[in-house]
N, C-alpha and C positions, 0 to 999 in steps of 0.2 A: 576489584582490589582484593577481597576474599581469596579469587580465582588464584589471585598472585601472591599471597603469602601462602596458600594452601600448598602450591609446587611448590615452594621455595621448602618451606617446613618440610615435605619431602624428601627433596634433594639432597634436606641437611640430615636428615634419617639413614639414606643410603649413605650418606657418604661417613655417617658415623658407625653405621653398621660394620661395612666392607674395611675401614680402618683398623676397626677392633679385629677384623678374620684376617687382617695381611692383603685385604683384595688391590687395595690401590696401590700402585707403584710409589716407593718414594724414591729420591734422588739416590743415585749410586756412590756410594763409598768403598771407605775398605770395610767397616763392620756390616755393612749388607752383605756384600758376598761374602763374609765369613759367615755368616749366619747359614744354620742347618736346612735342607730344600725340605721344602713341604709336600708331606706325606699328602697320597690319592684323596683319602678318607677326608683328609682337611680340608683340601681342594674342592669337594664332593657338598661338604658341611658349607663350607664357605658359598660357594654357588648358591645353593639352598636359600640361606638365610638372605641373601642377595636379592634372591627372586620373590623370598618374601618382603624384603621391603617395595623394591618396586611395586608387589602389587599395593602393599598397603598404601603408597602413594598415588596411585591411580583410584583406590577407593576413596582416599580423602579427597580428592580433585574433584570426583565425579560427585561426591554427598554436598561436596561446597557448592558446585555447580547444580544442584539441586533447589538448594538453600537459595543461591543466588535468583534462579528465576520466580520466588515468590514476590511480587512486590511490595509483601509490608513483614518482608522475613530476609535478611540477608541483606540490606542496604542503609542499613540502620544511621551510617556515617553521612549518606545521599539525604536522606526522609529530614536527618535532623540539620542539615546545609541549607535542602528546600524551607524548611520550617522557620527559618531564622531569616530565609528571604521576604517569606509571608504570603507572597502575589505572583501570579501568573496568569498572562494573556493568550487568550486560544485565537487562531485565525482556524475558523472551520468551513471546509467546503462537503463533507456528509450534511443530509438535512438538519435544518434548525433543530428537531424534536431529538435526532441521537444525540447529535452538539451538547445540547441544552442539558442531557440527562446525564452523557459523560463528565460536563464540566462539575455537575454539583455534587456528582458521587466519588470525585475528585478531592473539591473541598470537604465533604464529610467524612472521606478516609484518612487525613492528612490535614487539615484543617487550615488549608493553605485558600485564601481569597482567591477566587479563580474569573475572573472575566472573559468573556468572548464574542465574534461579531462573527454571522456567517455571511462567506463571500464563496462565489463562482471560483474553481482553480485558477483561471487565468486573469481574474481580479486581482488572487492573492498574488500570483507573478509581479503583476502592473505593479501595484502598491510597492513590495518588499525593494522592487528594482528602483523603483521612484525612490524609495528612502538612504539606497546606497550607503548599508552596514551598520544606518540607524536604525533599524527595525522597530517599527511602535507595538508589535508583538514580538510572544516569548517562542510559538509552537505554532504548527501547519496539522490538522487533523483530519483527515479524510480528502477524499474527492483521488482522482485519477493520474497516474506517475508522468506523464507526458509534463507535465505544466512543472512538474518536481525536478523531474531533468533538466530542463532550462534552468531553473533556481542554482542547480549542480556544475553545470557548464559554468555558468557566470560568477560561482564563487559566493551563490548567497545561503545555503545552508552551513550547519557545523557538524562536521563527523564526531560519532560518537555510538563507540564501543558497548551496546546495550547488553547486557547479561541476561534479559527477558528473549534474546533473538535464537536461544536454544529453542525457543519452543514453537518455532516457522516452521511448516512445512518442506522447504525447500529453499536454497539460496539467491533462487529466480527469484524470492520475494523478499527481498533487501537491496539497496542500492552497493554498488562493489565497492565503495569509500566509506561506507556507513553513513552516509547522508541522508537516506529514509529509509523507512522498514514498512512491511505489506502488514495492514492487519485485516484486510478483507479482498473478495476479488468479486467480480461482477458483469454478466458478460451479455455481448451487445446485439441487438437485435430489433426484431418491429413489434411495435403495441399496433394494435388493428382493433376499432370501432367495428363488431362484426353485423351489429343491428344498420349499423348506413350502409355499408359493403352490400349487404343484402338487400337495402331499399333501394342502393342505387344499381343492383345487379351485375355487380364485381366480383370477382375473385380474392381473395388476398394474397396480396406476393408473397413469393417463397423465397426469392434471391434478392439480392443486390440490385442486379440487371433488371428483374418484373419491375422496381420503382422509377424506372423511366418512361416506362410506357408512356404513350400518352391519354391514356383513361382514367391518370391518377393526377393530371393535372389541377393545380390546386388545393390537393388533399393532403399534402404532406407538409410535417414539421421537422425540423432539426435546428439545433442549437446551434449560436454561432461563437464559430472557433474565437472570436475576439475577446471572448468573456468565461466560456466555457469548454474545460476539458473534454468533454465528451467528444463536442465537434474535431478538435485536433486527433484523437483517436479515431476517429470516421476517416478522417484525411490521410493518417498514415496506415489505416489498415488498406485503404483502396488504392495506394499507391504499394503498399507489400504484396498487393493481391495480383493488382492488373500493372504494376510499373507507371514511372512516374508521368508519361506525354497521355499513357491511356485513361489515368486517375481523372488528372485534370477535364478531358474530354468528357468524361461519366461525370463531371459536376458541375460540367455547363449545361447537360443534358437535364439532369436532376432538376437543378436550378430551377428549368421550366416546369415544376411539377410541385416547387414550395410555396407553400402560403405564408411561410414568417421564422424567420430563426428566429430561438428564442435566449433570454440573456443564458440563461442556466439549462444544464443538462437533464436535469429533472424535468424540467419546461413542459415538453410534447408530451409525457405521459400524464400531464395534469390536465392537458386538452383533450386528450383522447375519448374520456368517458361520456364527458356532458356534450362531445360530440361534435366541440370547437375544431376539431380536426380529425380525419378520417385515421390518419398513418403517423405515428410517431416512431421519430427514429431514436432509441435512446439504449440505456441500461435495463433487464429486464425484469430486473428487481424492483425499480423503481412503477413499473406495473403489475404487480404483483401488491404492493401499497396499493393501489389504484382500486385493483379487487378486491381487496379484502375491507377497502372504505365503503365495498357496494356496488362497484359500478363491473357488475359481470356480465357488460357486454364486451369486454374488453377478452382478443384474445392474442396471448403472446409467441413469438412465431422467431425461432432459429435458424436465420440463412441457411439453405440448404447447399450454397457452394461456399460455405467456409464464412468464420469470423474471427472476431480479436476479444479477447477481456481485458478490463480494465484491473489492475493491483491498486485498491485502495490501499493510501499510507500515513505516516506520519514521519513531523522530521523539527527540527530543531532550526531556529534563524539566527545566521552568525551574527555576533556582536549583540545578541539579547541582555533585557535589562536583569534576567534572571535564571541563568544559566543553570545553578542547582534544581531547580522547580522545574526545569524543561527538560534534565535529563527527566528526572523523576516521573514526568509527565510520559517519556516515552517508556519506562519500565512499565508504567499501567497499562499503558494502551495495547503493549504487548502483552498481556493476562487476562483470564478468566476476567477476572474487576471488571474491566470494561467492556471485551468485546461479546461477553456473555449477554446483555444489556440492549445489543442491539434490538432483537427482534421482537422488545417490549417496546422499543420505540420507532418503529415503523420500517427498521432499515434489515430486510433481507437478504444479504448478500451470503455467498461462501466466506465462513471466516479460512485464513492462512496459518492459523496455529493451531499445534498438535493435543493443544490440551484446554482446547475453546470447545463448547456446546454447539453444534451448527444446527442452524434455525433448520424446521422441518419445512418450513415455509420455502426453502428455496430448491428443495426436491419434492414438493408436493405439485409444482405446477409443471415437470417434465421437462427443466432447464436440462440442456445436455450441454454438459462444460467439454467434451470431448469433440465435438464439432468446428473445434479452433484454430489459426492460424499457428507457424510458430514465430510468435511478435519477433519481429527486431528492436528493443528496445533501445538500442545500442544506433540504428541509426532516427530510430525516431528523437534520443534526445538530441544528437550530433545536428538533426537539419529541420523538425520539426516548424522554427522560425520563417527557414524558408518557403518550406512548403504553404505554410499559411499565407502570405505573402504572394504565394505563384495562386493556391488558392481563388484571394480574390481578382489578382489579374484576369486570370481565367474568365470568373463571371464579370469583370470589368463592373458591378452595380456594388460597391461594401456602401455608399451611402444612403442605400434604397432605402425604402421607410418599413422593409420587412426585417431588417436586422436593429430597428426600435424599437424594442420589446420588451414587456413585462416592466 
């Protein structure tokens, strides 16, 4: 709103300025043309002053614009909307312990009741879809954009123009309707158990392709797509990668080599250390927590023929009970406030904004974010449904007893 009286005050600058020099044409009469022509010098002066207001409109735009991305500076009309709503419910798919620390530094900034439950991405899908425009939450906080797109296809978020989205890195990390916004990124790869690797006189894979073998039969986890995002992003990078009759084929293959999908994408790398499972397929940030809990047999390994990252986000649920509190929720979560925060509670990812502190923790372990696919996001949200769907046709087993987990 700032944004938008700030040009308009502007506008109304120049066009009072240029008025007083003669710049702006008025209607033609007979006392215009009788009127004397304007001398160079005037014309010259005129210009001038012109070009001074314009810049000074471009200064005031950009200072507003400034102002605006502080979340407890420049929204003062938002803060005190949310405040009068009083409550705000979080559906979070990042872990319980960032969840848990976002939501209360929420309420201590704002002083606004904040409740929250964490659920798998593709839980929160289930749910929001089940409730059809009643949403029993306000906000979606974290976990992976795949499960986000479907929400956006189907008409269950609420776009919504955030003033904090100056301070994204790049546009790839917002949805094109303003229906979620990236505030973290995370990219996907194998956690490897390297003390059993070595007792049982294995290699650790380096590709995609080394996890079929069959020497790894039994040893591997991955979450499953019915619950959690992560899996759906396994599914559509391996069909960006190898096309969609080859994908499928590489997950019938695979298939022979898993000991258990798990509900949540975090899952496999909480097995990995104590040794419940040799290979986890997940995010590698999420091992990287693993490590630094203690468990440094654990080591983390970048396909070497290409992958995908995940854009953690946040996003708004249409028809929420509290609309002002949920914008407001997404101006923090776009700030220093929050995503600064992460890496005191366990979540290492690359943040996406230009003026967030990134955890040293997520280039101290040799992540290379440059080794990546270039996602189609565009058709992952368009067909991702199906693909799950051809998915378990493929393995012809979704009611095995390894996709009851956790």
């Amino acid at each position: 709103m700032k944004k938008k009286l700030a040009l308009l005050l502007a506008c109304s600058m120049v066009m009072g300025l240029t008025a007083c020099g003669g710049k702006t044409e008025a209607p033609t009469t007979a006392a215009t043309t009788a009127a004397p022509a304007t001398t160079a010098a005037e014309t010259k002066a005129e210009a001038a002053e012109t070009k001074a207001a314009e810049t000074k409109a471009e200064e005031t735009k950009a200072a507003d614009g400034a102002e605006a991305a502080k979340p407890d500076g420049g929204l003062d009309a938002l803060i005190e909307a949310a405040k009068a709503e009083g409550e705000l419910t979080v559906y979070g798919s990042c872990e319980e312990e960032y969840l848990s620390a976002a939501c209360k530094n929420f309420e201590t900034l704002y002083g606004i009741k904040t409740k929250y439950q964490r659920l798998s991405t593709s839980e929160v899908y289930t749910k929001i879809s089940e409730e059809a425009g009643k949403p029993s939450a306000d906000v979606w906080f974290g976990g992976t954009t795949d499960p986000y797109n479907e929400a956006v296809a189907d008409g269950l978020l609420e776009p919504y123009e955030a003033a904090n989205a100056v301070n994204l890195i790049g546009d790839q990390y917002k949805d094109t309707t303003n229906c979620w916004y990236g505030i973290y990124k995370g990219i996907l790869g194998f956690m490897v158990n390297q003390e059993e690797l070595d007792r049982l006189g294995l290699e650790a894979p380096k590709t995609w392709d080394d996890l079929i073998k069959e020497e790894y039969k039994g040893l591997i986890m991955l979450s499953n797509p019915n619950t959690a995002g992560t899996a759906k992003l396994v599914i559509n990078t391996m069909i960006q990668m190898k096309g969609h009759d080859e994908a499928m084929e590489y997950f019938k293959k695979l298939d022979q080599n898993i000991a258990q999908y798990t509900k949540s994408g975090s899952g496999p790398s909480k097995m990995v250390g104590p040794g419940e499972c040799v290979i986890g397929i997940g995010f590698l940030h999420d091992g990287i927590y693993q490590i630094l809990q203690g468990y440094d047999n654990i080591k983390l390994i970048v396909p070497e023929d290409g992958t995908s990252f995940e854009v953690g986000a946040t996003a708004i649920f249409k028809g929420c009970t509290h609309p002002n509190a949920a914008k407001l929720w997404i101006e923090y979560a776009l700030s220093p406030e929050c995503v600064d925060h992460a890496k005191e509670n366990g979540s290492y990812q690359f943040l996406v904004l230009k003026n967030a502190t990134q955890p040293e923790e997520a280039t101290q372990f040799g992540l290379d974010m440059n080794n990546t696919i270039d996602y189609d996001f565009e058709d992952a949200k368009n067909n991702i449904a199906k693909y799950v769907e051809d998915f378990f046709n493929a393995l012809g087993n979704s009611n095995d007893d390894r996709f009851k987990t956790e």
